[in-house]
MARDO-734940 format. One record per residue (C-alpha): x, y, z; residue in one letter; residue number from 1. Coordinates in Angstrom, 3 decimals, always signed. Last residue first. Layout:
BEGIN
<r x="X" y="Y" z="Z" rest="A" nr="NUM"/>
...
REM end
This chain:
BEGIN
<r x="-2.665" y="-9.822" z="-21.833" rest="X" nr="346"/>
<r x="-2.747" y="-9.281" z="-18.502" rest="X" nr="345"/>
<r x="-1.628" y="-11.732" z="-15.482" rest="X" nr="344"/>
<r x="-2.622" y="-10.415" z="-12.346" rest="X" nr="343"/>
<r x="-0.492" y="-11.047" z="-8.738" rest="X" nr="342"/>
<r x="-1.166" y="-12.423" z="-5.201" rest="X" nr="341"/>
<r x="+1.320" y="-12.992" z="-3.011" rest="X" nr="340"/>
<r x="+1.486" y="-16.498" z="-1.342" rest="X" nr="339"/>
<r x="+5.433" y="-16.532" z="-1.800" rest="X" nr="338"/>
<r x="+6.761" y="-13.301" z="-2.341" rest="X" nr="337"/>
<r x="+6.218" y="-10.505" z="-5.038" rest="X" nr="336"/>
<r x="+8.854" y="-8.391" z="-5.176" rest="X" nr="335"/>
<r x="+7.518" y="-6.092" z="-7.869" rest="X" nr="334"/>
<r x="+10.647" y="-6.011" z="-9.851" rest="X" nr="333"/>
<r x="+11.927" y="-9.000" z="-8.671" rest="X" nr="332"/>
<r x="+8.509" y="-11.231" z="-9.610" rest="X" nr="331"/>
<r x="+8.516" y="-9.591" z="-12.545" rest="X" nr="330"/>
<r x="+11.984" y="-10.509" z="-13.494" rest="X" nr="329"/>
<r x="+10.890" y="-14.161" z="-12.449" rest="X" nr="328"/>
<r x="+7.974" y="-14.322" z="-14.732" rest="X" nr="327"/>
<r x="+10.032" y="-12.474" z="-17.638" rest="X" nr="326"/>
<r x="+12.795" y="-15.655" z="-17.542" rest="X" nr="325"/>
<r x="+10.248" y="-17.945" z="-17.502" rest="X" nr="324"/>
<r x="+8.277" y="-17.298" z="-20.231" rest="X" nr="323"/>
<r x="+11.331" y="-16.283" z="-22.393" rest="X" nr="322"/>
<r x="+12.592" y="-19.951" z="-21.969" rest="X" nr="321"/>
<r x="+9.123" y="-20.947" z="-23.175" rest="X" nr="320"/>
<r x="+9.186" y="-18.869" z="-26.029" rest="X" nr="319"/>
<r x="+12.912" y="-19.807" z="-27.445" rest="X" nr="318"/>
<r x="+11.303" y="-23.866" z="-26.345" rest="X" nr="317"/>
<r x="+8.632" y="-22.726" z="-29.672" rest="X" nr="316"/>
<r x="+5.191" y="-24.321" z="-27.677" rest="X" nr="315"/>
<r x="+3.621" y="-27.052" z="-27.236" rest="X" nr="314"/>
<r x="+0.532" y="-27.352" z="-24.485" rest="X" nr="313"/>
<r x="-0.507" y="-27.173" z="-21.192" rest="X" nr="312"/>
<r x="-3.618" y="-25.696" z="-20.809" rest="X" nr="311"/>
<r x="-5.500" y="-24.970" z="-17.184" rest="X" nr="310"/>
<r x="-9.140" y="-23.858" z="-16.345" rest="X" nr="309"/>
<r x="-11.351" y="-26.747" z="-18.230" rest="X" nr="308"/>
<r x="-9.229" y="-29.407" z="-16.542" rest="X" nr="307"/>
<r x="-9.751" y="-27.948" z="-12.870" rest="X" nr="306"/>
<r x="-7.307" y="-25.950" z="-10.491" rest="X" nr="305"/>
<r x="-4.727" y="-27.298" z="-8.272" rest="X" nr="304"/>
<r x="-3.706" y="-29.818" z="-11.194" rest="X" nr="303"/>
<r x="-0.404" y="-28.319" z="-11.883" rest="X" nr="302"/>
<r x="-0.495" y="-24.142" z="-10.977" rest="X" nr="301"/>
<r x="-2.842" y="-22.655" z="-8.596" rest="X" nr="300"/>
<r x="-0.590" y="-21.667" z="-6.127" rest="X" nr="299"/>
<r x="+1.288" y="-20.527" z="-9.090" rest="X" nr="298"/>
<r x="+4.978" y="-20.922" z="-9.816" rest="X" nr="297"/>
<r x="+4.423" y="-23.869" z="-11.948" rest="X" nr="296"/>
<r x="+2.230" y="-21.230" z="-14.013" rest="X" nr="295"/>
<r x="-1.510" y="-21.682" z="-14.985" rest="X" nr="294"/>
<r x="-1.064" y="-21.758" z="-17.433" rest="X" nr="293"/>
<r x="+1.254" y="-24.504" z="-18.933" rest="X" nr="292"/>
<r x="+3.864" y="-24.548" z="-21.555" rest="X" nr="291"/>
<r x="+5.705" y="-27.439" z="-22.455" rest="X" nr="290"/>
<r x="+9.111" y="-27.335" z="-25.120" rest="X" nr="289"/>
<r x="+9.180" y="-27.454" z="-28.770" rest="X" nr="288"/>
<r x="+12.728" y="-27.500" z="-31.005" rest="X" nr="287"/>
<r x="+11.965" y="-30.701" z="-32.235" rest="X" nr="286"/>
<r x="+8.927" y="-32.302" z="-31.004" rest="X" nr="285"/>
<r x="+8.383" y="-32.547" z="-27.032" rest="X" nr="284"/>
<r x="+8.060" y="-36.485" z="-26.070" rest="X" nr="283"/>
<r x="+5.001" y="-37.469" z="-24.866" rest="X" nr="282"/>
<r x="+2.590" y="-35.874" z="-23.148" rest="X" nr="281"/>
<r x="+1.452" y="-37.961" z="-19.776" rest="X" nr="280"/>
<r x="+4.633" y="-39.718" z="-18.988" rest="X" nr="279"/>
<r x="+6.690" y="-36.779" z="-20.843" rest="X" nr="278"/>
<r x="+5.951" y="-34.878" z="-17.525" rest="X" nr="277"/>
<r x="+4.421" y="-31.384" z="-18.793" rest="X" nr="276"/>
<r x="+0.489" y="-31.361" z="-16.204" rest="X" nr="275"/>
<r x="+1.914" y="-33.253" z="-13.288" rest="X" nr="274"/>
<r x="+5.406" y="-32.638" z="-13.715" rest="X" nr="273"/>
<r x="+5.074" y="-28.838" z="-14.372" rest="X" nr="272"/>
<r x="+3.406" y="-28.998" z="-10.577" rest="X" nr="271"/>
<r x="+5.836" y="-30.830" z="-8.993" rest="X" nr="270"/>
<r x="+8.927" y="-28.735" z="-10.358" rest="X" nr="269"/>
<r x="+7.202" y="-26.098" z="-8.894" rest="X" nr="268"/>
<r x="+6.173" y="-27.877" z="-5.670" rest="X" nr="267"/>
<r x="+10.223" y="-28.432" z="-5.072" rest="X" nr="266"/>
<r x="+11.346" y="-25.534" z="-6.063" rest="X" nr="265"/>
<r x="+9.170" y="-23.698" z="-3.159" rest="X" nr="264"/>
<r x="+8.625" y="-20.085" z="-4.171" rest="X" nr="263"/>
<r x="+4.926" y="-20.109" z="-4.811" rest="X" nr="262"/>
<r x="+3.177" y="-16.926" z="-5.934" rest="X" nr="261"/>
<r x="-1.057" y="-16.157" z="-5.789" rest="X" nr="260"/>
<r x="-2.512" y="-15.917" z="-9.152" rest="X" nr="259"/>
<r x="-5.317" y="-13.633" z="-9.003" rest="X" nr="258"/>
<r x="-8.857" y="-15.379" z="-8.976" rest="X" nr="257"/>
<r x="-11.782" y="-12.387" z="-8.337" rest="X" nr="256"/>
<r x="-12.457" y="-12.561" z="-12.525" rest="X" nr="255"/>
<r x="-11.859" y="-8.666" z="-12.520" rest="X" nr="254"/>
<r x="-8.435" y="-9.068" z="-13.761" rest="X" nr="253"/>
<r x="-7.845" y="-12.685" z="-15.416" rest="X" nr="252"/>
<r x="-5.344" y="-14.656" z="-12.842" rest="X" nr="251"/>
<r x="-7.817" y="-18.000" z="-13.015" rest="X" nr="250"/>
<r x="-10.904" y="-16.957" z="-15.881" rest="X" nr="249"/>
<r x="-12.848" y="-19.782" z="-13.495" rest="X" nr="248"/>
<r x="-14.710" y="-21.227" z="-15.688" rest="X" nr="247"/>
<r x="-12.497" y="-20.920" z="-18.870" rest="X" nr="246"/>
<r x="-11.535" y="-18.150" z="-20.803" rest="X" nr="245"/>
<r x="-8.119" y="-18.055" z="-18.607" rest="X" nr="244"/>
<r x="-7.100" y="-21.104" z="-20.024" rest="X" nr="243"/>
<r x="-7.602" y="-20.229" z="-23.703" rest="X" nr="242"/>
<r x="-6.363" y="-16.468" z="-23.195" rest="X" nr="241"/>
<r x="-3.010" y="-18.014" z="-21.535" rest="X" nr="240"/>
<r x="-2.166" y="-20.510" z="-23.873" rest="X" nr="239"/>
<r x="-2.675" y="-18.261" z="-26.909" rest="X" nr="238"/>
<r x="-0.244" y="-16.132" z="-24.799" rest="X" nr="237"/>
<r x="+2.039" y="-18.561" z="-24.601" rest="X" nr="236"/>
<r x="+2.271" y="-18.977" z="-28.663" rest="X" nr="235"/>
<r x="+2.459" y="-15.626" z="-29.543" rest="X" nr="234"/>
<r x="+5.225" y="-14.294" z="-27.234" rest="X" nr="233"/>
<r x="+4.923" y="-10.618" z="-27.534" rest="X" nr="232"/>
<r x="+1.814" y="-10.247" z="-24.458" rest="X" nr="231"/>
<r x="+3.850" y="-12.360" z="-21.916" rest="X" nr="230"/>
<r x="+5.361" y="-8.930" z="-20.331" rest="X" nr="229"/>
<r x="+2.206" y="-7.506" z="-18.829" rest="X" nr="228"/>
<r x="+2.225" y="-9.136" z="-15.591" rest="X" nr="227"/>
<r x="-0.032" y="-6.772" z="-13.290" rest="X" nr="226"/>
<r x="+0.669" y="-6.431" z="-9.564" rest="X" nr="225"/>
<r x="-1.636" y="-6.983" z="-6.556" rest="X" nr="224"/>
<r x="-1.444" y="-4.309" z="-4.240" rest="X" nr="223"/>
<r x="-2.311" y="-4.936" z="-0.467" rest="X" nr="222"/>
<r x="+1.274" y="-5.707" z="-0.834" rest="X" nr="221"/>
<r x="+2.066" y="-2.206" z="-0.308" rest="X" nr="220"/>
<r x="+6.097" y="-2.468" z="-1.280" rest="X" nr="219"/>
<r x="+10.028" y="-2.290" z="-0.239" rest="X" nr="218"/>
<r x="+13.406" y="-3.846" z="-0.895" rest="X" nr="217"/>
<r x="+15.997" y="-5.492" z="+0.288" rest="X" nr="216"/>
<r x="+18.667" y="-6.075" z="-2.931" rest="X" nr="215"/>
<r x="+17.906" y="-9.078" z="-5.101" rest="X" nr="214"/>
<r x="+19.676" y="-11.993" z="-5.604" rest="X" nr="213"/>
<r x="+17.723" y="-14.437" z="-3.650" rest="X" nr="212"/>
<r x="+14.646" y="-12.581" z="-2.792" rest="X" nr="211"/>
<r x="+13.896" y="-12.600" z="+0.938" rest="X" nr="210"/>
<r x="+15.128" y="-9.208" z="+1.846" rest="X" nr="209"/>
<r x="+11.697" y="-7.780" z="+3.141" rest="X" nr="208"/>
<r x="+9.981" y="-4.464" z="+3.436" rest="X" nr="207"/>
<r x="+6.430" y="-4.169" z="+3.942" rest="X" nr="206"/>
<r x="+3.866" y="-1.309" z="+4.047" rest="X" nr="205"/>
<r x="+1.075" y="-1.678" z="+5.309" rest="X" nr="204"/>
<r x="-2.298" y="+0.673" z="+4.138" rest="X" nr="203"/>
<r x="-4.447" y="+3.638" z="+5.514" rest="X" nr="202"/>
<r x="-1.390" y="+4.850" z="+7.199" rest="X" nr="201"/>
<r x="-2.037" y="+6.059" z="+10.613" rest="X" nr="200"/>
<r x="-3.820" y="+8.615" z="+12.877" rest="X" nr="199"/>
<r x="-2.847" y="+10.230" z="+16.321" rest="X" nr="198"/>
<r x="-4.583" y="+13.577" z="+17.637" rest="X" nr="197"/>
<r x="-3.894" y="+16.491" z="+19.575" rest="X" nr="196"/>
<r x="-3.644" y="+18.274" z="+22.696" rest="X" nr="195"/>
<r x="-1.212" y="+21.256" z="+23.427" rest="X" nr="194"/>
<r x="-1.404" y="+23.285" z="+26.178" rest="X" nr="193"/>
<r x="-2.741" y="+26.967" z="+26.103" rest="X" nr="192"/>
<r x="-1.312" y="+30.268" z="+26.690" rest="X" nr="191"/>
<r x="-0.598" y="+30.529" z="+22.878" rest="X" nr="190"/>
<r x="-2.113" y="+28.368" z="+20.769" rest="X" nr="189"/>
<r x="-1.944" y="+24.650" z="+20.532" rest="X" nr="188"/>
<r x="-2.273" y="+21.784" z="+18.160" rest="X" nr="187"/>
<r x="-0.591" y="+18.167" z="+18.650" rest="X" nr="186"/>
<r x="-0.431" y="+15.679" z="+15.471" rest="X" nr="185"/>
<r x="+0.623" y="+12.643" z="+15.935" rest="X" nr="184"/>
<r x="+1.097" y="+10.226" z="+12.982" rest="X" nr="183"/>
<r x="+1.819" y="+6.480" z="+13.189" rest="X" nr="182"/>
<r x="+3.167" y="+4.719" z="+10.462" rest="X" nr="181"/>
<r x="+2.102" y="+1.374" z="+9.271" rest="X" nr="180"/>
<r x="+4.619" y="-1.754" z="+9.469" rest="X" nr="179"/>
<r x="+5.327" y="-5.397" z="+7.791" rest="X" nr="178"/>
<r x="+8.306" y="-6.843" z="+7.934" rest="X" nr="177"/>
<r x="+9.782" y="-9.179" z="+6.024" rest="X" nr="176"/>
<r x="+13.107" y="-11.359" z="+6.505" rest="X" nr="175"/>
<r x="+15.452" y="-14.060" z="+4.765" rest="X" nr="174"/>
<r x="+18.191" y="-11.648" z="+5.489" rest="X" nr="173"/>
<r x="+17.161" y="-9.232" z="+8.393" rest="X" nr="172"/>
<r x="+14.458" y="-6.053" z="+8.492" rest="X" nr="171"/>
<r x="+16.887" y="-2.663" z="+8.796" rest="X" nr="170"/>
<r x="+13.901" y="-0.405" z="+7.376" rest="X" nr="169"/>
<r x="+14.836" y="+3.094" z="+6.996" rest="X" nr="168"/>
<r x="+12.272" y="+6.187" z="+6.776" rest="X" nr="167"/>
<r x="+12.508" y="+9.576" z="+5.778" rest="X" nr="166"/>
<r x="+9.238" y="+12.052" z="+7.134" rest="X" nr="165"/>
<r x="+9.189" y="+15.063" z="+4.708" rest="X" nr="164"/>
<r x="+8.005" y="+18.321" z="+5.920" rest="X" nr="163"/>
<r x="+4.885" y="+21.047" z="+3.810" rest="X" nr="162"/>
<r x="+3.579" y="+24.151" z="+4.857" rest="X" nr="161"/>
<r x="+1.772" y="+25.418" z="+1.918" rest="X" nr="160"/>
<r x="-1.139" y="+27.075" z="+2.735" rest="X" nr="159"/>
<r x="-0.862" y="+27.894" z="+6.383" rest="X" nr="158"/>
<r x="-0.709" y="+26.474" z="+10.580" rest="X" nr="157"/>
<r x="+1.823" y="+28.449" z="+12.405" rest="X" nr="156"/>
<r x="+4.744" y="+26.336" z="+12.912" rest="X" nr="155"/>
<r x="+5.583" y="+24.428" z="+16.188" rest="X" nr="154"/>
<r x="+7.517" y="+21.528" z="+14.554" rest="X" nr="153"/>
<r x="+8.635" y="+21.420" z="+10.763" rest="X" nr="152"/>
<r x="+8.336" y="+17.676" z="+9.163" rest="X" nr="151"/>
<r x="+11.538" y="+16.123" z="+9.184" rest="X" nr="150"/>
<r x="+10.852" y="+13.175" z="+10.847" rest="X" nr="149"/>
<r x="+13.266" y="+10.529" z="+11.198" rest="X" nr="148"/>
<r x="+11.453" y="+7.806" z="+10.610" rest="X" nr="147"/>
<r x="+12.539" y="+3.614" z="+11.439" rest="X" nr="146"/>
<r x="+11.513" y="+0.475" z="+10.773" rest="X" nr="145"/>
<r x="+13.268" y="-2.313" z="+12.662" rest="X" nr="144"/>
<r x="+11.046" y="-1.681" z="+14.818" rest="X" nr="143"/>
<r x="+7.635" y="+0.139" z="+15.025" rest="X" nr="142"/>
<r x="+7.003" y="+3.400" z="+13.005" rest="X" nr="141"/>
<r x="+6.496" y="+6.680" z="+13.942" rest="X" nr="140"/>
<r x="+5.641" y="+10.322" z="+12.394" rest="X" nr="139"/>
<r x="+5.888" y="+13.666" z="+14.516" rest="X" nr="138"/>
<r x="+3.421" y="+16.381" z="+13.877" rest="X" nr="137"/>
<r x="+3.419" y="+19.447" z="+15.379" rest="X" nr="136"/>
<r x="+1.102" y="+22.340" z="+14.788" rest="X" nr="135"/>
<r x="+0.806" y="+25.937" z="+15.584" rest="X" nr="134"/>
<r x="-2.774" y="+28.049" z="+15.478" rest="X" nr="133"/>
<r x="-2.606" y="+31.644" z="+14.863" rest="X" nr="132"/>
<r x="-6.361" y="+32.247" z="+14.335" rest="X" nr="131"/>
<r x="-8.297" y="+29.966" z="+15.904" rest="X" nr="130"/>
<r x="-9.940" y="+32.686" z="+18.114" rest="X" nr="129"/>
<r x="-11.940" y="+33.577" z="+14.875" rest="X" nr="128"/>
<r x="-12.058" y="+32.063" z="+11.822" rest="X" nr="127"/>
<r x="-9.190" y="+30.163" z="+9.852" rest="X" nr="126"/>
<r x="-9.470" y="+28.274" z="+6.626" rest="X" nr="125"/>
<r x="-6.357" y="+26.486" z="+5.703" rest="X" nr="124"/>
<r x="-7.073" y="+24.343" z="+2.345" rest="X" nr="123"/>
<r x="-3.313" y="+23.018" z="+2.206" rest="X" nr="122"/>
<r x="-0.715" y="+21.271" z="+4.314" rest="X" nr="121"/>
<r x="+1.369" y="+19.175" z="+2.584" rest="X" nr="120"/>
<r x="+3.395" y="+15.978" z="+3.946" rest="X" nr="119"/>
<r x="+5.887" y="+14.379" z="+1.713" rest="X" nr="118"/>
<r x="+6.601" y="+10.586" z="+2.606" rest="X" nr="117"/>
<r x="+10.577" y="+9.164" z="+1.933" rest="X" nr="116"/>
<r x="+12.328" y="+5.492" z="+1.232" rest="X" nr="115"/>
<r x="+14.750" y="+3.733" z="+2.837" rest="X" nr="114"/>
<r x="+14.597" y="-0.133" z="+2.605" rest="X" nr="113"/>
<r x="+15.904" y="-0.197" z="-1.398" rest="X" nr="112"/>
<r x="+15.342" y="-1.582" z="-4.508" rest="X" nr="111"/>
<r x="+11.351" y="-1.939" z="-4.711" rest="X" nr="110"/>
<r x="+12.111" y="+1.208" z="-3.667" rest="X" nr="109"/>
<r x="+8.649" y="+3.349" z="-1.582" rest="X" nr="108"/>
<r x="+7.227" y="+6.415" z="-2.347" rest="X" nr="107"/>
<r x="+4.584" y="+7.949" z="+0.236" rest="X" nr="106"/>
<r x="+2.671" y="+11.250" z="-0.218" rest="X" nr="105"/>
<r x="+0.779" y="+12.415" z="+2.080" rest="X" nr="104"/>
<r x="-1.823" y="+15.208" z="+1.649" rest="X" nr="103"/>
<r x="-2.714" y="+17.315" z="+4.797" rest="X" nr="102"/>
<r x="-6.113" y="+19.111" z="+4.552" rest="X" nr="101"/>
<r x="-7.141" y="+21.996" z="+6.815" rest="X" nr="100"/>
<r x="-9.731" y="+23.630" z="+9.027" rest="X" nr="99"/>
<r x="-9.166" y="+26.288" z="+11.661" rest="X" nr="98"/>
<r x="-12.086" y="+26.528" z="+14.168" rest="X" nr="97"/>
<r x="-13.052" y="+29.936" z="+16.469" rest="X" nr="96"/>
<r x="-14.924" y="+30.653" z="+19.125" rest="X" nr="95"/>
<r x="-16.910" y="+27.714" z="+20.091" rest="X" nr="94"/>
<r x="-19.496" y="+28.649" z="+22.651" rest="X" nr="93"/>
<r x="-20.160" y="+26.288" z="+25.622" rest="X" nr="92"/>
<r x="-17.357" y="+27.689" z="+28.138" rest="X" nr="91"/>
<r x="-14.703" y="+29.222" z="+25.054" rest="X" nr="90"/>
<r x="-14.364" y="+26.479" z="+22.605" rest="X" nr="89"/>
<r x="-11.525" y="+27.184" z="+20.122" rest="X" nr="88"/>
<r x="-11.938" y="+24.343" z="+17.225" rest="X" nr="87"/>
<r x="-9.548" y="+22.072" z="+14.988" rest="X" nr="86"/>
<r x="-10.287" y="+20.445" z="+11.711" rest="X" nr="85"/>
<r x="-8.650" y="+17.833" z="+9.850" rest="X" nr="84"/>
<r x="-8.803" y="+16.406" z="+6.392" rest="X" nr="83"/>
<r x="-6.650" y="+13.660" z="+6.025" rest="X" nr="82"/>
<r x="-5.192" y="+13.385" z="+1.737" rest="X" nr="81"/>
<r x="-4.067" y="+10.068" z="+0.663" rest="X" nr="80"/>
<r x="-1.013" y="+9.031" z="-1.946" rest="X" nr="79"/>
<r x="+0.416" y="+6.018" z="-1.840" rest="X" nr="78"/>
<r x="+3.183" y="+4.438" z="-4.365" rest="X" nr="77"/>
<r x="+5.036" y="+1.630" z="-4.408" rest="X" nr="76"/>
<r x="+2.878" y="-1.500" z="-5.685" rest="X" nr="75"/>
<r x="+0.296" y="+0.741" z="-6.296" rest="X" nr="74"/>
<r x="-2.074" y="+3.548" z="-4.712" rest="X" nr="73"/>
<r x="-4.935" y="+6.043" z="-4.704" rest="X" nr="72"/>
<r x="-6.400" y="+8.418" z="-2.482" rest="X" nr="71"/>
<r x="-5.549" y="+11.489" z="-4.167" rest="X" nr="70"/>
<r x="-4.936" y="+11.087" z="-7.928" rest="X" nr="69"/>
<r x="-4.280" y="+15.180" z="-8.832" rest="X" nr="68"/>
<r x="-2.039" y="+15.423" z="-7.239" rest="X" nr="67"/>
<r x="-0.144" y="+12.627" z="-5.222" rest="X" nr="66"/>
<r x="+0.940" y="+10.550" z="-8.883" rest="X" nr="65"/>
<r x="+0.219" y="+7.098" z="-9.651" rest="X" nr="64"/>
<r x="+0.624" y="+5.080" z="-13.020" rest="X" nr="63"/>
<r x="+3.580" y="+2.864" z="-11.844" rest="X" nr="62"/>
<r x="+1.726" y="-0.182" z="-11.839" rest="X" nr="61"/>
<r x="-1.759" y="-0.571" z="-13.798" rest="X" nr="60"/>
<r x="-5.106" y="-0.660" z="-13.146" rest="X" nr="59"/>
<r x="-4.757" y="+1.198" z="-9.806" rest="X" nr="58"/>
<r x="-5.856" y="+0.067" z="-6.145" rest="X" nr="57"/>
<r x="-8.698" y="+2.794" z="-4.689" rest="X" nr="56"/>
<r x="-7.612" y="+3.844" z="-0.797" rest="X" nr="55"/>
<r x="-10.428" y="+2.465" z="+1.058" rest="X" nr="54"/>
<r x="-10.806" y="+5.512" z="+3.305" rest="X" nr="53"/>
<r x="-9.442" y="+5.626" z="+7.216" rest="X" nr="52"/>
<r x="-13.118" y="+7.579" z="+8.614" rest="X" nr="51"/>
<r x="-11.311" y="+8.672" z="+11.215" rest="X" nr="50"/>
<r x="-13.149" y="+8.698" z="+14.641" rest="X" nr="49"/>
<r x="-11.439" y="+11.332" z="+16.440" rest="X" nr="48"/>
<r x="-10.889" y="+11.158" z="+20.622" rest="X" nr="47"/>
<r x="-9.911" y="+14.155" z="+22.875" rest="X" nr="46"/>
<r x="-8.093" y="+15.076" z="+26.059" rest="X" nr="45"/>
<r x="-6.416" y="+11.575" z="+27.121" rest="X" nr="44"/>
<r x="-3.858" y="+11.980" z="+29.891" rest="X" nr="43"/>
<r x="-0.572" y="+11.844" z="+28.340" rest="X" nr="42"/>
<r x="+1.061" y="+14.526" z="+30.871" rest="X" nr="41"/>
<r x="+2.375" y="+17.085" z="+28.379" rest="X" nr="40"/>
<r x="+1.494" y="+16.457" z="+24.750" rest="X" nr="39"/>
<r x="-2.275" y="+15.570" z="+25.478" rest="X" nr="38"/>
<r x="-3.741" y="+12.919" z="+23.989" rest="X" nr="37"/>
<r x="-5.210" y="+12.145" z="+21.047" rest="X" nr="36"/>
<r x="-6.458" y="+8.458" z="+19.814" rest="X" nr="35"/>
<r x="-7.268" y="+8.213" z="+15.987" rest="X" nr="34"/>
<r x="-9.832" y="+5.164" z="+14.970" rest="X" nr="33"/>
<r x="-9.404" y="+3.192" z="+12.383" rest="X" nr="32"/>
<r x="-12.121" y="+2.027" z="+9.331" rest="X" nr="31"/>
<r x="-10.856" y="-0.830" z="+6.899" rest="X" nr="30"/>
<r x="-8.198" y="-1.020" z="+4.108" rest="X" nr="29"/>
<r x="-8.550" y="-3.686" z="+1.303" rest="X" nr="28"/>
<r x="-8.835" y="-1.356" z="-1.840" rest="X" nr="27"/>
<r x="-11.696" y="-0.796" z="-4.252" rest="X" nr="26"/>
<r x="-13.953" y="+0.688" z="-2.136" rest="X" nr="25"/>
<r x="-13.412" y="+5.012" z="-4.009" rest="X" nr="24"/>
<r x="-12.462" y="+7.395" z="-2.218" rest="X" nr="23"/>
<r x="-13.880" y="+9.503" z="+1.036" rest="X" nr="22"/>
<r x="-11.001" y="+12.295" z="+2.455" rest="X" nr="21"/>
<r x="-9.649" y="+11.411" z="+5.579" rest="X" nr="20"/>
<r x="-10.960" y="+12.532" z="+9.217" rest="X" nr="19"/>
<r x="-10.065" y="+14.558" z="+12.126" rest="X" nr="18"/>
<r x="-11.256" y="+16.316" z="+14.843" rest="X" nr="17"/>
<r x="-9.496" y="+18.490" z="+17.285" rest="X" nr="16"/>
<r x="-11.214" y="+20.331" z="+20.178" rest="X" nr="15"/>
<r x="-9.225" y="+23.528" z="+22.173" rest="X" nr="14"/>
<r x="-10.198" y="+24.596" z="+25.214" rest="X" nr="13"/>
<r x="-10.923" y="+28.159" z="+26.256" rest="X" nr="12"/>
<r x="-10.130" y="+30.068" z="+29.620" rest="X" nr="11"/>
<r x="-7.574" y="+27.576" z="+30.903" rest="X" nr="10"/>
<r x="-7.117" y="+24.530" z="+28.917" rest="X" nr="9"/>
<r x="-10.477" y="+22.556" z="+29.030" rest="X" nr="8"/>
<r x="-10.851" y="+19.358" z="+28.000" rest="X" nr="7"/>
<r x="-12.662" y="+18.329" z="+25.435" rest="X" nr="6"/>
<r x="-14.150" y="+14.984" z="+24.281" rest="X" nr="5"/>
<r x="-15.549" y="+15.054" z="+20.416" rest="X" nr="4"/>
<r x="-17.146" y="+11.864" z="+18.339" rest="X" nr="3"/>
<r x="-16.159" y="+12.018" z="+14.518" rest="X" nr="2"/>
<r x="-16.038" y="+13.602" z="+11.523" rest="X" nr="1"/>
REM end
């Protein structure tokens, strides 16, 4: 919980806190701070401090669901719970608080830029004069996103109440954009105005349609996905576990060096030259072709990285060809861009 300011609003004011549930410091999102303000007016009434929780990053894509995995996320999926908690204070005494969780879940297309968030109210506990509270909350984000919020205004807070925000993201060809949305919540009773609080996403969320080939599309970068595919060709992924036991274990989970995503052709076809060029290996034998780990299409591909932390070696041409082809299907899937980080699991 944080600091509160109050104001008062006739014979009692009303004093809103908020804060989200603690999880576990996996992910990359720091502290925020919510700013209320009154509906009518917009002279500030009250500040929160929210505690914005490290949402925890999964160990595998696709594996999150809102309940019971609160306060996790993946490549397209977020789900975090805000506890909130809002007091009648009559002169010094406070009356009467109503306290309540809202659980949002976000799912976002890797095929699409609209997607949806479901908002659920749950855990009301309500003493005293708090007792009939309303609520409105209206979501935001900045252009070209867009919400059209669907969440119900000026209900009774209770068990149950639950809205969905949809959202549309109209970022250009050859575009990203990167957004968090912006939640206002105003509280009032009867007699009294409104005052609130505003809070956003723990994470960004980015839309872009800069894959050639692929419709616009939509993700949490702040999730780095797993490539899982390699696993069933034999002779790359003896590659892979030899050059990511050395030094550096480069895209290994837990070694701290993901693979980070080039898109240029032209430092691609420089890095397979300076590790596959015929120059420096020889002629491939019949039926063979090059493999090297790290990728071309790595940052850390060529000779970015060290001797003992790359391989390039022989390997069946049907299995290099399958390399490449799963590598950029990943790549769609997850839309991972150039510079973003990614896992390579075997």
């Amino acid at each position: 919980m944080g600091d509160k300011v109050t104001r008062r609003l006739g014979a009692a004011t009303i004093v809103a806190t908020g804060c989200l549930a603690g999880c576990l410091a996996s992910g990359t999102v720091g502290a925020g701070v919510a700013r209320a303000a009154a509906v009518r007016g917009g002279t500030p009434v009250l500040a929160a401090s929210l505690d914005v929780a490290r949402a925890r990053g999964l160990t595998a894509p696709g594996t999150a669901t809102c309940d019971p995995s609160l306060d996790t996320y993946d490549r397209t999926q977020l789900c975090w719970r805000a506890a909130a908690t809002v007091a009648v204070v009559q002169g010094s005494t406070q009356v009467g608080t109503v306290t309540f969780d809202l659980t949002h879940d976000m799912q976002l297309s890797p095929r699409s830029r609209d997607w949806a968030e479901r908002i659920t109210i749950s855990e009301v506990q309500a003493t005293g004069g708090a007792a009939g509270m309303a609520m409105t909350l209206k979501a935001s984000c900045a252009s070209p996103c867009s919400a059209v919020d669907r969440f119900p205004s000026g209900k009774v807070i209770t068990d149950g109440l639950t809205g969905v925000i949809d959202y549309s993201d109209a970022v250009g060809a050859g575009r990203t954009d990167s957004a968090r949305t912006v939640y206002r919540l105003s509280f009032v009773k009867p007699g009294d105005a409104p005052v609130g609080f505003t809070y956003q996403t723990p994470l960004s969320y980015r839309c872009d349609d800069d894959l050639p080939g692929v419709p616009a599309g939509c993700v949490f970068p702040a999730y780095a996905p797993y490539l899982t595919t390699l696993t069933s060709l034999p002779a790359v992924a003896d590659d892979i576990y030899a050059a990511q036991g050395g030094p550096g274990h480069y895209g290994r989970t837990g070694s701290g060096h993901p693979l980070h995503r080039v898109t240029s052709l032209a430092t691609q076809a420089a890095n397979y030259a300076a590790v596959c060029d015929p120059a420096a290996v020889g002629q491939p034998p019949a039926g063979q072709a090059c493999d090297e780990y790290p990728f071309r299409s790595a940052r850390e591909g060529g000779t970015a990285v060290s001797k003992a932390n790359r391989v390039a070696a022989w390997v069946p041409a049907a299995q290099e060809r399958a390399k490449n082809s799963r590598i950029a299907s990943f790549y769609a899937a997850n839309r991972v861009l150039n510079g973003d980080p990614f896992w390579v699991v075997l």
